[in-house]
N, C-alpha and C positions, 0 to 999 in steps of 0.2 A: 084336492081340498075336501072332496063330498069324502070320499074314503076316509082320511084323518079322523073326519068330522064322526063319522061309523063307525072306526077302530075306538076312538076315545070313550064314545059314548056306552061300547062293550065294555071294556073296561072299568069303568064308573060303574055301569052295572054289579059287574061281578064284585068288584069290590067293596060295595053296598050289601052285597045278600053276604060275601063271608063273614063281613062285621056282622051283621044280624045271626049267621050263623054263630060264630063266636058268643057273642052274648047270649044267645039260647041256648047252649050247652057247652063251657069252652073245652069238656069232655076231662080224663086223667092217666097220666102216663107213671109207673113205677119201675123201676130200672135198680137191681140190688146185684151187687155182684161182692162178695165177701163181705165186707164189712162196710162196701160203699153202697152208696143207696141215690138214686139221681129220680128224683120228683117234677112233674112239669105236667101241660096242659098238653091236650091231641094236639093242635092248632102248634103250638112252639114245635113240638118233637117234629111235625112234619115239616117243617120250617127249616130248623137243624139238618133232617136227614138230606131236602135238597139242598142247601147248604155246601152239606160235606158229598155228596155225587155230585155237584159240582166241582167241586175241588178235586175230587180221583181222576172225573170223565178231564179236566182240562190239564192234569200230570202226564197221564197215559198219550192224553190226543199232542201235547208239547213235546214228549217222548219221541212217538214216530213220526214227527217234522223231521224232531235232530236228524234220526240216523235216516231218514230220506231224506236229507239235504247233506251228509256225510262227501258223499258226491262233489258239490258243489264248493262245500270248504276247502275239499283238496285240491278243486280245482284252483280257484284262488290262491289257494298257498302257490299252489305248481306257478300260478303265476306270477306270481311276486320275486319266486327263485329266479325266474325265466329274465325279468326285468332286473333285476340285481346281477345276472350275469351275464348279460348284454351291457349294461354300465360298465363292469370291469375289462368285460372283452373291449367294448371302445379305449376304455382308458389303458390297458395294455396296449393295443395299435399304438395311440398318440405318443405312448413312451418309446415305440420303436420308432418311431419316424423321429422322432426327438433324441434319437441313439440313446436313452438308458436304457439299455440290451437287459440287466440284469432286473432292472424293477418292471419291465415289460413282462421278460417272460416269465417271472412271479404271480404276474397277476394273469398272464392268457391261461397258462396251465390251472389255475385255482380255478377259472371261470371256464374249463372246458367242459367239465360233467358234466353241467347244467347249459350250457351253450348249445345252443340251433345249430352252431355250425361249428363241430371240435374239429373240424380238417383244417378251417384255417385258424384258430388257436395254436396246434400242434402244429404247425408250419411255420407260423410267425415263432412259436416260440424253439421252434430247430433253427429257425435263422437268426434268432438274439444268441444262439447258444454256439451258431458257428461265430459271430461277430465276437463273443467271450472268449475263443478259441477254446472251448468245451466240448471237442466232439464224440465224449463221452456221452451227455447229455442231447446232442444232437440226434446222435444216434437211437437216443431211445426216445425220441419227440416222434421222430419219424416213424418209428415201430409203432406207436402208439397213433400216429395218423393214419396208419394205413389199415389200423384195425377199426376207429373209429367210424370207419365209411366206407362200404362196400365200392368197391368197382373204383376206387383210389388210388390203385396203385401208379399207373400214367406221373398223375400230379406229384405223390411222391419223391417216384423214380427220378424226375426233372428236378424236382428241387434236390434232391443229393447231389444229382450230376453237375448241376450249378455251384451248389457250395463246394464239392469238391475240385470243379474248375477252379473256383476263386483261390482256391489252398494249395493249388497250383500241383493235383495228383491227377495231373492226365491218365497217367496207366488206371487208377481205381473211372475216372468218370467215363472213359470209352467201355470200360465194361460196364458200370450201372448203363449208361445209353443204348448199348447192345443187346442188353437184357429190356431194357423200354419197349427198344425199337421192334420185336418181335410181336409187342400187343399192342404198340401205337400207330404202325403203318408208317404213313408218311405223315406225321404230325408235321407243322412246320419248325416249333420250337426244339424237337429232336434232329433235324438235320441244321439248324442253327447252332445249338451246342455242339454237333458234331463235329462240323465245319469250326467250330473255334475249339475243341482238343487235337482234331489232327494237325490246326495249325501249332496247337502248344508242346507237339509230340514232333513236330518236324517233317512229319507225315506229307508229302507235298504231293503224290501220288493218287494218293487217299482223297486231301481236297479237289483234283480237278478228278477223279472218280464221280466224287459228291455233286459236283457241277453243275451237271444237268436237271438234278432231283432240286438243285437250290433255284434253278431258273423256273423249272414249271413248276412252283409251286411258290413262286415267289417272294421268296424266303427272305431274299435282300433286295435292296432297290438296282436296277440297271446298271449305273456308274459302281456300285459297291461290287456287285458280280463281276463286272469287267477288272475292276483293280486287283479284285481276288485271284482271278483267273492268269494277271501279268503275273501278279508275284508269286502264285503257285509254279508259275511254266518256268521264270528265272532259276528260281530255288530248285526248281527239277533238274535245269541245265547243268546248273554246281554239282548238284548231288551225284547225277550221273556224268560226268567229268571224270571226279577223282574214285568211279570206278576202276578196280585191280587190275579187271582184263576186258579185252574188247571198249575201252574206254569212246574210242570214236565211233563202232559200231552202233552201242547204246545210244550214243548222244545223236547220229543218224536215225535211229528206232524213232527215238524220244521224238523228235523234231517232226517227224513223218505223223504223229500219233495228234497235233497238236490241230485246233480247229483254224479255218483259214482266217479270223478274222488274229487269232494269236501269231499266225506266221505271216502276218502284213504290220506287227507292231512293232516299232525301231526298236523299241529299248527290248526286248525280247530278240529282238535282232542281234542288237551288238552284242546281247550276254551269248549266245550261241555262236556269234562268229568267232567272239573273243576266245570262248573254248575252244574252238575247233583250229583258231591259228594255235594254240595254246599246244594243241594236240598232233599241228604239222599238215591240217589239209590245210594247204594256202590259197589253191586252185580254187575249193569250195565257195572259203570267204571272202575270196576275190570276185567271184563271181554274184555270189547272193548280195553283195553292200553294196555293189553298181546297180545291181537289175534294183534295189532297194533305193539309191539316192536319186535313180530318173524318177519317180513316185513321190516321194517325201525325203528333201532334204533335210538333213540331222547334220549337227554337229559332232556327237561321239561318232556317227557312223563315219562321216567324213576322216575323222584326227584319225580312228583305228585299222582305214584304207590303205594310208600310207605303212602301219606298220608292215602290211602284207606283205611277203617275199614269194610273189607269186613266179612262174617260169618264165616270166617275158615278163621283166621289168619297164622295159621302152615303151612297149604299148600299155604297159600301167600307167603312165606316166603320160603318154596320150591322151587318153581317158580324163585324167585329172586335170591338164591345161585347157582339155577340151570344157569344162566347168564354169573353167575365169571369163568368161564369154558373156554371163551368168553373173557371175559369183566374183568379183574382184576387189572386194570390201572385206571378204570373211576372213579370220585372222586363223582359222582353225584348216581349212583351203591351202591356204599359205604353209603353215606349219607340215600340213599331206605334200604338199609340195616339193616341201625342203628335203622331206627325209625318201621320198622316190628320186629326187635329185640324188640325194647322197647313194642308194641304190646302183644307178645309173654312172657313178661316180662323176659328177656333173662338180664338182666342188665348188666353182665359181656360184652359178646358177642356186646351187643349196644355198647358201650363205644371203645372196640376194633374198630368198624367199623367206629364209627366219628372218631377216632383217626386216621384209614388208610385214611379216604377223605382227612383225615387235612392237610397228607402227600403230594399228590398230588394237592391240590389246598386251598387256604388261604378261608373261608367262612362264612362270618359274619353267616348265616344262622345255619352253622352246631356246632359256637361256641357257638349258644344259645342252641343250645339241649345239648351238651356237660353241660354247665352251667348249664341248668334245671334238666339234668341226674345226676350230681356230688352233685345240694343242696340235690335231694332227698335221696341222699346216706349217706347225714353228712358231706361231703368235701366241706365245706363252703370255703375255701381258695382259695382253687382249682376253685371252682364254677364259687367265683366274679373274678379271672381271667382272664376266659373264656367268663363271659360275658364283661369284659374292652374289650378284644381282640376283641371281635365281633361288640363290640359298636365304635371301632375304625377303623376297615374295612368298617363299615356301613357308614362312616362320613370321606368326601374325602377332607373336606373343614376347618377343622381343621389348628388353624394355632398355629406355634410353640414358644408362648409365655413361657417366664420364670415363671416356679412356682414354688409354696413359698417351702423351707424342711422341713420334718418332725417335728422339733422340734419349727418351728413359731406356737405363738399363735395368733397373730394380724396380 
């Protein structure tokens, strides 16, 4: 307050003696420039000039804010692009997850210049473009991602391999994955895709190759590894089967090559025995489907014992009665039964035994050996019976139309 009280009272001063100065002399100013002429007092002119150096001194000083804060404005604009294309990148997303493919990737691509992140712009918008079936433009989404962002290629390479899986060109996605795999190591979603082109290439060799990289690296969950594993070593059995030459050799390789918990699994079982009866070792698959049914009783392994035409039928057939001890309910027992009887040439005894399966379970299968056991006998009657019966189980799709009676000729 004392200060205020001090400045003011300066003030008043000085503003007292310039009046008194003024009126004691207010002095004369002449200003003639061609034919103009500007007349005034000391006192005004200096008044005017600070005036106008005020006016110049606050042009100049507004001046260099501007272009020092030039800066700042661009910043701001940058920012403003930056939020406006953020806007449209989300709002492209939303239209992809919303399937419009085409007005998505309209708007990722418009909004990747300016996007923080053009890799997934250019990504989403290769995947709207394979979803158009445009892999014209996919093509060049992905050119364009992989320039956008150094050290991108990985991400790329997988998203090709992916859309190309989906389009169903296994030959082009094992090469993109091939070419991955050389910079990716053991990523896990490179032996994922892998594992799903050699299954789409028939490659079955290749997946249980793959095998082991999918387990310790835990690529699939446990139950998913082991089903992959059956159905790769099946598919392996087929394949090597209807080899040209050395066909049971192979399929011995094969079998030998296969980890212990795959040769303790029935249904891996019976696909290998079934080959190998297929292919004339009898002894082998006589041998593997007993040492296999004291372990784990199986039904297929059981029915496809009996087909066995092993060198000592009698003692097959030992074997099998020694079972019922066991097992006197199972209709599939019975059925291995009948046809070792038939073997055996037991005819009575076969006949007994389809008849017991028949008890327990209705069997298109067991009514044609009945049928072909009964023509050879002279019980024609009987026979065709038994094969209507069987041909009528076999065929679910039967539909119940009226037919004609015996005695229509037309």
């Amino acid at each position: 307050m004392k200060r205020f009280f001090i400045a003011s009272l300066v003030v008043l001063v000085l503003s007292v003696a310039l009046v008194a100065a003024i009126e004691l002399d207010p002095g004369y100013i002449l200003i003639s420039y061609n034919t103009y002429t500007l007349e005034t007092s000391v006192w005004i002119g200096v008044g005017l000039f600070v005036l106008l150096f005020s006016i110049v001194y606050g042009f100049f000083s507004l001046l260099r804010r501007l272009i020092s804060g030039t800066g700042a404005l661009s910043d701001w604009l940058s920012g403003r692009d930056y939020r406006r294309s953020q806007q449209q990148t989300t709002h492209g997303l939303i239209a992809f997850i919303e399937g419009n493919w085409q007005s998505s990737r309209k708007t990722l691509a418009k909004a990747a210049a300016k996007s923080e992140t053009p890799l997934l712009n250019y990504l989403i918008a290769a995947r709207a473009s394979h979803a158009l079936d445009d892999s014209k433009q996919m093509k060049a989404f992905l050119k364009k991602a992989e320039q956008s962002t150094s050290g991108a290629g990985i991400a790329v390479g997988l998203t090709q391999a992916e859309l190309q899986l989906r389009s169903g060109r296994f030959e082009q996605s094992l090469a993109t994955l091939t070419r991955v795999r050389r910079n990716a190591g053991k990523h896990p979603h490179v032996l994922y895709l892998l594992a799903q082109t050699y299954q789409g290439l028939n490659d079955w060799q290749q997946v249980l190759a793959l095998l082991p990289e999918l387990k310790k690296y835990k690529v699939l969950a446990p139950d998913e590894i082991t089903e992959l594993e059956i159905t790769a070593s099946k598919a392996s059995i087929l394949e090597a089967a209807k080899s040209r030459s050395d066909a049971l050799g192979n399929l011995r390789q094969l079998w030998q090559s296969f980890s212990t918990a795959v040769k303790a699994n029935s249904e891996v079982i019976a696909c290998y025995a079934e080959s190998i009866i297929a292919l004339g070792d009898m002894q082998g698959a006589e041998k593997l489907i007993r040492n296999r049914l004291k372990k784990d009783w199986n039904s297929t392994l059981v029915s496809l014992y009996g087909k066995v035409a092993s060198d000592d039928p009698a003692r097959q057939l030992l074997f099998a009665e020694d079972w019922l001890k066991q097992r006197n309910n199972d209709a599939a027992l019975f059925l291995c039964l009948g046809r070792l009887s038939l073997r055996n040439a037991f005819w009575g005894k076969a006949r007994e035994y389809f008849e017991r399966s028949l008890q327990f379970e209705d069997s298109g299968e067991v009514c044609a050996e009945m049928g072909r056991l009964l023509a050879h006998l002279g019980e024609h009657e009987a026979s065709s019976e038994y094969f209507y019966r069987g041909l009528l189980l076999a065929t679910d799709d039967l539909v119940d139309f009226p037919m004609p009676s015996s005695r229509s000729t037309s």
